[in-house]
C-alpha positions, -999 to 999 in steps of 0.1 A, spaced: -306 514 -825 -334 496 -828 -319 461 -815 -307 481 -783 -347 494 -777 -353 461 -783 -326 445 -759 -342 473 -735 -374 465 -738 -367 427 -732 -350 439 -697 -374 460 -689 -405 435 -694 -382 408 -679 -373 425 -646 -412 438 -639 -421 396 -646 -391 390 -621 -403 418 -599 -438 408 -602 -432 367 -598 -417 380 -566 -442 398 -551 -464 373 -560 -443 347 -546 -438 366 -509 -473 377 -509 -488 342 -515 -503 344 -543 -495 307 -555 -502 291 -526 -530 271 -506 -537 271 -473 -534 242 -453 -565 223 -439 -571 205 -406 -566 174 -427 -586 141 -425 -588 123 -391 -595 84 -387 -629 83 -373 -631 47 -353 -623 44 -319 -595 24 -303 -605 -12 -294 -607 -26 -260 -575 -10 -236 -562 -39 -221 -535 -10 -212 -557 7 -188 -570 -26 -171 -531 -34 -164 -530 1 -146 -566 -2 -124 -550 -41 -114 -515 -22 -96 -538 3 -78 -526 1 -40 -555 -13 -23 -582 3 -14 -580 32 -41 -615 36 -66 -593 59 -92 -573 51 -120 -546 67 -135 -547 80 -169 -517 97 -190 -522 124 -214 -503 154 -231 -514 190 -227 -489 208 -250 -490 201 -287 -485 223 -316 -493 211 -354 -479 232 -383 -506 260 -377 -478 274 -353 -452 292 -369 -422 275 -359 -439 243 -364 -445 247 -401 -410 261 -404 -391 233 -397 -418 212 -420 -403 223 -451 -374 211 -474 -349 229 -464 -352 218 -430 -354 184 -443 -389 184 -428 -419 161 -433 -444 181 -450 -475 198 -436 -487 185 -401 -520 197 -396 -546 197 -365 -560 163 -376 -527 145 -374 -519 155 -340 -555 136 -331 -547 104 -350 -515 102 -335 -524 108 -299 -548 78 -304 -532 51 -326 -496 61 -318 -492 75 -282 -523 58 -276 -532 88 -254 -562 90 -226 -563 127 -230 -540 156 -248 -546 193 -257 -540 213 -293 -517 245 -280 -506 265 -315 -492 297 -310 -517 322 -305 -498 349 -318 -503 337 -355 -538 321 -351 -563 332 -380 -598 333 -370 -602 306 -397 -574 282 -382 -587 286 -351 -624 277 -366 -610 250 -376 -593 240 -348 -626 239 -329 -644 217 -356 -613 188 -354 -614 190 -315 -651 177 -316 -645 158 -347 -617 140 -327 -640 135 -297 -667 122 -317 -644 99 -328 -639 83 -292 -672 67 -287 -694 67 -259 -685 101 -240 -694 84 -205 -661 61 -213 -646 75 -245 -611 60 -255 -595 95 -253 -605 130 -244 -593 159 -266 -589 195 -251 -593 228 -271 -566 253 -261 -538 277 -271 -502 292 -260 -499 326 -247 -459 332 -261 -446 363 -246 -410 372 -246 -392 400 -231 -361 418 -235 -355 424 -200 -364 406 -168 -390 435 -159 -407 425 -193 -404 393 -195 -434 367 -184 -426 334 -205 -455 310 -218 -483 301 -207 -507 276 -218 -546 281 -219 -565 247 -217 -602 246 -221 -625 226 -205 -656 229 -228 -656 222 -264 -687 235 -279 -697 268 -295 -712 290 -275 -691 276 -245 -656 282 -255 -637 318 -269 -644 328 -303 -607 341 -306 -575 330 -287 -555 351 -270 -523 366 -283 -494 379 -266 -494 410 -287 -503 416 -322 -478 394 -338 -449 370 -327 -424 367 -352 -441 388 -380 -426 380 -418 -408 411 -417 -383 399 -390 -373 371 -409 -356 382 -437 -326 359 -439 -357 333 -439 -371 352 -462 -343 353 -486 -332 319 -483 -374 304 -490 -372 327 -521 -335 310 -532 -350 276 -528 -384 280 -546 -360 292 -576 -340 261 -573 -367 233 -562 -357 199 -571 -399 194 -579 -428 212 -586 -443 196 -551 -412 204 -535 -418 244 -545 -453 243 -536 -449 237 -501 -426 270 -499 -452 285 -518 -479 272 -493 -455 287 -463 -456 323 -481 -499 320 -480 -491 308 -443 -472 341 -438 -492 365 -458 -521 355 -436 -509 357 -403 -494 396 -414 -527 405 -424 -542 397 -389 -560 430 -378 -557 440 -344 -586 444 -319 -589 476 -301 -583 480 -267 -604 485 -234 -637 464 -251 -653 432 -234 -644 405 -254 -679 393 -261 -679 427 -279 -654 426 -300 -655 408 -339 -647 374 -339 -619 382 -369 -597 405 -353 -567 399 -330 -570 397 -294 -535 404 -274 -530 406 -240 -491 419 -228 -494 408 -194 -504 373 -175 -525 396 -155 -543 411 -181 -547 373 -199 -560 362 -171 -586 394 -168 -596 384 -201 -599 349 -197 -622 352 -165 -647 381 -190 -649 353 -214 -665 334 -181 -654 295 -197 -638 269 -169 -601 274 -181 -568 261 -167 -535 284 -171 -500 263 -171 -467 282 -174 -440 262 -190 -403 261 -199 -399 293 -180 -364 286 -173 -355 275 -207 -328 306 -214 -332 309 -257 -354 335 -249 -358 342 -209 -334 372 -201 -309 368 -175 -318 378 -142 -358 368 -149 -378 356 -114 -408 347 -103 -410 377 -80 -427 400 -105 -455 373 -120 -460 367 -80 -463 401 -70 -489 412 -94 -506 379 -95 -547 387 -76 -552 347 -71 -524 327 -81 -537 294 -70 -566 298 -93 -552 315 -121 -521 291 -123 -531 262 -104 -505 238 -121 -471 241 -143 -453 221 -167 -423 207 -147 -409 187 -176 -410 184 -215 -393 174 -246 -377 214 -241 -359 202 -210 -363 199 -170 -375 234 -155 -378 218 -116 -343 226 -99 -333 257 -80 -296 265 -80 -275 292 -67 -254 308 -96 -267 333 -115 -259 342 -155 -251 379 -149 -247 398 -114 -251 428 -102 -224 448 -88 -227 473 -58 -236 502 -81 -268 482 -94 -247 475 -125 -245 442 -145 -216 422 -144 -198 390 -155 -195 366 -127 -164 346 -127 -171 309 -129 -177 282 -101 -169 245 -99 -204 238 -110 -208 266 -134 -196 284 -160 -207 315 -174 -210 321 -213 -200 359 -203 -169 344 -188 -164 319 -211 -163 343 -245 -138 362 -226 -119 333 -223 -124 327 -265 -115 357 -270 -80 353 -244 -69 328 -262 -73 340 -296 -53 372 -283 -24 351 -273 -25 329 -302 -17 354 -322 17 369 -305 -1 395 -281 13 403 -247 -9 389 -216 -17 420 -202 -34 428 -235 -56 399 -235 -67 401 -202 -82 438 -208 -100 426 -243 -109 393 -218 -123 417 -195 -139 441 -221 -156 411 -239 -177 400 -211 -189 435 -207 -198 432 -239 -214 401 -239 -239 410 -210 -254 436 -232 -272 413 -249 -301 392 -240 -297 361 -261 -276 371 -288 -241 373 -273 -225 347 -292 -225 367 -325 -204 390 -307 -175 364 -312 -166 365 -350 -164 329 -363 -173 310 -330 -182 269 -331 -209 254 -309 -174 233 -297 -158 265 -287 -182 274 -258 -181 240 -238 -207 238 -214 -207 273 -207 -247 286 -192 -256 251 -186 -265 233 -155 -242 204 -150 -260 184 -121 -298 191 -132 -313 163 -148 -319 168 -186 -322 209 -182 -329 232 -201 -309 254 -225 -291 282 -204 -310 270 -172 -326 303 -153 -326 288 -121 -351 320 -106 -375 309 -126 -377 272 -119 -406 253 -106 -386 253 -71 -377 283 -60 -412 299 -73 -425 269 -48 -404 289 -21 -413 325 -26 -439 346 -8 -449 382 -18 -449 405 14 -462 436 -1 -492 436 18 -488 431 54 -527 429 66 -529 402 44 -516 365 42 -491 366 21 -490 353 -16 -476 321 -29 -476 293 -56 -492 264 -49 -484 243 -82 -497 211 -85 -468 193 -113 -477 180 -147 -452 169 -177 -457 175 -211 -447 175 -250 -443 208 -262 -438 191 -292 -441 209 -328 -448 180 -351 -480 174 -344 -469 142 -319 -487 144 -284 -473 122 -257 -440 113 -281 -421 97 -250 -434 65 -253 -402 52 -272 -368 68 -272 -368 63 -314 -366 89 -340 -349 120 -328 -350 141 -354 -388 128 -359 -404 124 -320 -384 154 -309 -383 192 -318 -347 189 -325 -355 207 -362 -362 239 -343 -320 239 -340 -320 247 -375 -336 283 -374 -304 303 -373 -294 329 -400 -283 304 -433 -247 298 -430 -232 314 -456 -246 343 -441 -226 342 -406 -193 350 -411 -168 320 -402 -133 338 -399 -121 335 -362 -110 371 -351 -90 378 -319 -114 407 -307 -149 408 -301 -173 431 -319 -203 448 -308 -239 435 -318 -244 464 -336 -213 457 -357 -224 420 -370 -241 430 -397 -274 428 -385 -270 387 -367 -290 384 -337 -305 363 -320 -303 330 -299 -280 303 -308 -303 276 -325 -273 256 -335 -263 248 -297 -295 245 -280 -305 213 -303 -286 190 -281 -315 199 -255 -342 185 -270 -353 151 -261 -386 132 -263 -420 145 -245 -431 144 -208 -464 129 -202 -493 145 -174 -510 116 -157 -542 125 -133 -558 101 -106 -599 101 -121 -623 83 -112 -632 74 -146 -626 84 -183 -648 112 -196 -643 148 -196 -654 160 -165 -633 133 -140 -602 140 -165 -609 181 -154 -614 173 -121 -587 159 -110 -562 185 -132 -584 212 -108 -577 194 -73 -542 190 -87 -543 148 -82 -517 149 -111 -479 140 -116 -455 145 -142 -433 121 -161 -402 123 -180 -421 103 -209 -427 66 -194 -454 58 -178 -447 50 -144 -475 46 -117 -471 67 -84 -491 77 -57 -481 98 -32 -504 104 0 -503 118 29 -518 92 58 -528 96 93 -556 99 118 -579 116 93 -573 88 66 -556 94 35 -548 126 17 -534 127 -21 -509 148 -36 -523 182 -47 -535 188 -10 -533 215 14 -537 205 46 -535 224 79 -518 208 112 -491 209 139 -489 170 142 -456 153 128 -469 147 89 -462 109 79 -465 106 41 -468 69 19 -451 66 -16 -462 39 -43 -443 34 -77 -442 13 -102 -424 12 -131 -432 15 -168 -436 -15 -193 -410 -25 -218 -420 -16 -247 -423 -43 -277 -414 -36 -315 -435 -18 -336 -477 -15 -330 -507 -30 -319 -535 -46 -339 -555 -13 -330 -536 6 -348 -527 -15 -378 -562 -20 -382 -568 18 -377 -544 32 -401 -531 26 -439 -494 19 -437 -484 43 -450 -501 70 -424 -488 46 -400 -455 50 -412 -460 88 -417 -473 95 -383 -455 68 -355 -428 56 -380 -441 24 -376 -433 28 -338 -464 31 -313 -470 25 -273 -469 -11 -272 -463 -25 -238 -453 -58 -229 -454 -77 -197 -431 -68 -185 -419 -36 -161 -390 -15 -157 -375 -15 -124 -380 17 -98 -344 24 -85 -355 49 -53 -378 74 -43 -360 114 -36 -383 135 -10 -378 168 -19 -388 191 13 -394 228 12 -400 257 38 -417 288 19 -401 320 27 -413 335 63 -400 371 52 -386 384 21 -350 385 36 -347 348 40 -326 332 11 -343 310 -10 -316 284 -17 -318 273 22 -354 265 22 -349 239 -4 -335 206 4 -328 184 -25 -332 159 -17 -338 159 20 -347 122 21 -339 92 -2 -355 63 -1 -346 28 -20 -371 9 -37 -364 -30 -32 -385 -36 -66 -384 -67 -78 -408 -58 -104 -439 -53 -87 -424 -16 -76 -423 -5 -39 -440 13 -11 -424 36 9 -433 52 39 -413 86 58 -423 111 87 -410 151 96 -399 149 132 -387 185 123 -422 199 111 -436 206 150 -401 219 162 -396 240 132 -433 255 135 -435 269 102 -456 257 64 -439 232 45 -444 212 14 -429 179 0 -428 164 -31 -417 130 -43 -397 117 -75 -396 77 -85 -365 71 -100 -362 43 -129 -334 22 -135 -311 41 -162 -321 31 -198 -309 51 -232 -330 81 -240 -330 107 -267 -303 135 -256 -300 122 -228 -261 138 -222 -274 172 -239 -236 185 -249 -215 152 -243 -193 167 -223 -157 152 -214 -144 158 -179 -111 163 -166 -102 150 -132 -113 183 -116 -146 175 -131 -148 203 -158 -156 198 -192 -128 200 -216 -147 191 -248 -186 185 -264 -193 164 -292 -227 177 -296 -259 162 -312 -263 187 -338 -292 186 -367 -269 195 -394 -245 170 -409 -222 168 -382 -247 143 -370 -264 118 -390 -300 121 -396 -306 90 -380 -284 92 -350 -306 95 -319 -278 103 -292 -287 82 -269 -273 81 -237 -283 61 -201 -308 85 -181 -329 78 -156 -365 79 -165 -388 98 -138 -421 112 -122 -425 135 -100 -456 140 -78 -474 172 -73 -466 184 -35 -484 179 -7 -488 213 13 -490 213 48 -494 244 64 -486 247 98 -520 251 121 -512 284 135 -489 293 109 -507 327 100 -499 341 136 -461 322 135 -453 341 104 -465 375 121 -444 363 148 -412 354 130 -415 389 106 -418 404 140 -387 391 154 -365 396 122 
């Protein structure tokens, strides 16, 4: 009796020690909270780089061009210190102070932007934040002519499970740095954005792998993540319907609309830029999800949103194209539309998995047609999460299916009402005494990146390390997700609790970062600001190509960005040049800047090195469009793309193009053009997304996919011939009656 009290005992004490090493584990209790880290306080040495740009200037222009990246997380995100641990294979903590050295001695940046998450911000990482920012500009010498310029900022991340609630991401760019002048909290989206409770196969699996670490480092960082965690759930909410001056500092500010962020933003009284991005990227944009709403409630948007992120490492958001995810039927209902020559459906195409699976196992035709038929009514009751609804599916089973197959490098499950274009063509009407609204978007490229790597485009190296390819690895662990093939589908209430977007897939859309590049008449802060505010800015696809894009006439030259008003024929001039090759390895600066090992660490021994010599400019593609004169007008036929294309006879010294509108004075309505310079095709990082094969029809009959688990190696950087690009912001030229000529033409719809 007495050795079964004491057997008892021993359970008893051992599962409260389990129980207890548990709670302690989840609730952080082991860990440490990460720091900014240690930056490199020396400036770069002379920029023979910049020189090389000012001596291409077209004649007569007193600006220079300047690259930077305005979208980069560090492993104060979420998502971003996620992928940095073990079992993502990932590198370790990345804090604030890394993305700062490598922007200088890697990128070799003129200007970038910290952008963590807002939505899991403590007030003491975003202190910190704020002290690396001017730690990182004191670092750049004289701040008339600094070697970089850093920005404070943050990303709104709002999601929505319908297109009525959904808004996308938007980043908040600061233009002051200093206390006093900038937000003593960011701005959240709501409360919390993916809160430790709604991760419990994460959860699980972090507890699993702390048990079984291969080293007493290697278990820290888990424990680290828990601290990371148990922070950002104890974030207390700020109450509602305050100023925000009088509000603590501590608490968290949210804000569930654009239109109250930007209400917020404008009590705070700071000089603030607002750039939507990846808002057709479909992880997490519903189907169905426009412009029109954001439009229609927008007060000003040309202040409030003055630019967007055409491009990043995420994928290409530019293009507008007709076919549509789901459709509605003449009830108002949602249905599956069958596929097209240039698309295909997933809704369709899971019917078809599920077809063939029907057949395959002896049932009659008829039969699989209905449960063909009843799966894509299933499917389209979900937003992103459809895929679980087809028991033991393969990334290879779904083809290309939800992906656009002429875009350049698009994003995941393109939403093609949300691209850059067709918000570009949209007015709002609801108002008919006044003008009506539109977008004027000057264009800007970006990172997005979540390693702490601004402006990681400069080489097409290191996939799995210059690209946010890791962020494929966030799914449900697999021996959770069940892997027997079934011949029906099953409802997403009956998959035992799987949800969510299909990680695995959408890795084969990330490639390296986009790069912003403003036309400033000099270096510091304030000419950097100025010309993001008069939208004098381009995007890239990552090199650094030169282009200026002007409009020229009697009244002498007028740079992209501009609105102009006239009823003369408009005559535009284009000037490219490519990018430099890049040479092996780094530059003295940054050897002499950094250990080895951080240099290893940080650029994997890769930097921005240019050589002498350029990559050639293939052609320039004018892309014309005519904003919407009443809401009935279709938006696909007021975008032509490309309505002009123009070679570029570069024989390394790039090209200058010139073209006219003969139609602008006949037509008698607003337009806008925009240009992209088109580089010679050269290997880039994911550069076939999916690797489709085509059939002579020109569908896709199989992927090979660049996955990040070990169907892929580690080191394989899929690279495939692309071609590198920039495109301009547009030039709007607004037709010089073309108030009373829109009255007219509503009137005579």
């Amino acid at each position: 009796m007495k050795l079964i009290r004491f057997f008892l005992v021993l359970f008893v004490t051992a599962s409260f020690a389990a129980g207890l090493w548990v709670y302690l584990a989840t609730t952080g209790f082991f860990g440490e909270r990460q720091s900014t880290g240690t930056l490199e306080e020396r400036p770069r040495g002379a920029d023979a780089r910049n020189q090389l740009v000012e001596n291409f200037s077209p004649t007569g222009r007193d600006k220079q061009i300047l690259f930077g990246d305005l979208h980069a997380h560090t492993t104060y995100s979420f998502d971003a210190y996620n992928i940095s641990l073990p079992m993502y294979r990932g590198e370790g903590s990345h804090p604030p102070a890394d993305a700062c050295d490598f922007a200088r001695y890697c990128a070799v940046l003129d200007f970038w932007s910290i952008n963590d998450h807002a939505e899991g911000l403590t007030a003491a990482q975003w202190s910190q934040t704020r002290d690396m920012v001017r730690q990182c500009n004191a670092a750049a010498g004289d701040p008339s002519n600094p070697d970089m310029v850093t920005f404070l900022g943050w990303e709104w991340t709002q999601i929505g499970d319908t297109p009525a609630e959904h808004y996308g991401h938007k980043n908040i760019v600061l233009r002051d740095t200093m206390e006093g002048d900038v937000p003593i909290r960011p701005i959240a989206s709501r409360e919390q954005l993916f809160p430790g409770g709604a991760d419990p196969y994460g959860t699980i699996m972090r507890l699993l792998l702390i048990a079984g670490a291969n080293s007493s480092e290697e278990r820290q960082r888990y424990f680290d993540f828990m601290r990371f965690l148990q922070d950002r759930d104890e974030l207390i909410p700020c109450v509602t319907g305050e100023p925000v001056r009088d509000l603590p500092f501590d608490c968290q500010e949210s804000a569930s609309t654009p239109a109250e962020l930007f209400a917020k933003m404008d009590d705070w009284g700071f000089p603030y830029l607002a750039i939507p991005h990846g808002n057709t990227w479909g992880f997490y944009t519903p189907p169905g999800s426009s412009w029109d709403k954001q439009l229609a409630a927008h007060t000003r948007p040309d202040q409030h949103e003055p630019l967007i992120e055409v491009f990043s490492g995420h994928g290409n958001i530019e293009e507008y194209r007709p076919w549509r995810a789901v459709v509605q039927d003449n009830h108002g209902d949602a249905e599956c539309p069958p596929p097209t020559s240039d698309y295909l459906p997933e809704c369709w195409r899971a019917g078809e998995i599920i077809r063939d699976r029907c057949l395959a196992s002896g049932e009659f035709r008829p039969q699989c047609d209905r449960r063909a038929a009843d799966t894509r009514a299933n499917f389209i009751l979900t937003k992103d999460s459809g895929h679980w609804t087809i028991p033991g599916g393969r990334v290879e089973d779904w083809l290309d299916a939800g992906q656009c197959r002429d875009c350049y490098m698009p994003a995941y499950n393109h939403r093609p009402m949300l691209s850059v274009q067709y918000g570009l063509a949209i007015r709002n009407f609801d108002n008919p005494s006044v003008t009506p609204k539109r977008f004027r978007w000057g264009m800007i490229g970006s990172s997005d990146v979540h390693t702490a790597r601004p402006g990681t485009g400069y080489k097409e190296v290191m996939r799995r390390r210059m690209s946010d390819a890791a962020l494929g690895l966030l799914g449900p662990p697999a021996f959770l997700v069940e892997q027997e093939p079934k011949p029906d589908f099953v409802t997403l209430q009956e998959t035992g609790g799987l949800s969510g977007p299909y990680f695995e897939r959408f890795a084969s859309f990330f490639g390296t970062g986009g790069l912003v590049a403003v036309h400033a008449a000099g270096r510091d802060r304030q000419a950097v600001w100025s010309a993001l505010q008069r939208k004098e800015v381009y995007g890239t696809s990552g090199d650094r190509i030169l282009l200026w894009f002007d409009l020229v006439g009697e009244g002498g030259r007028q740079p992209m960005g501009t609105v102009v008003t006239q009823s003369t024929t408009p005559e535009f001039e284009v000037n490219a040049l490519g990018a430099f090759e890049q040479k092996d390895g780094c530059p003295a600066d940054s050897h002499r800047a950094l250990s080895q090992d951080r240099l290893e660490r940080l650029c994997g021994a890769q930097c921005y090195f240019p050589g002498d010599r350029r990559k050639r400019i293939d052609r320039i593609e004018v892309v014309r469009i005519q904003p919407q004169v009443n809401a009935f007008e279709e938006v696909g036929s007021l975008i032509e793309d490309p309505w002009r294309v123009l070679p570029c006879e570069d024989q390394g010294n790039g090209c200058t193009v010139r073209f006219s509108d003969p139609e602008y004075r006949s037509a008698g309505r607003d337009a806008l053009y925009y240009v992209r310079a088109l580089q010679a095709a050269t290997p880039t990082v994911n550069g076939e997304n999916l690797r489709c094969e085509y059939d002579e029809a020109g569908q896709c009959i199989s992927v090979s996919p660049c996955s990040v688990n070990d169907a892929t190696a580690y080191d394989d950087d899929c690279l495939a011939d692309v071609e590198e690009r920039a495109w301009s912001s547009p030039i709007f030229v607004d037709y010089e009656h073309g108030r009373r000529d829109i009255s007219a033409l509503i009137d005579q719809d």
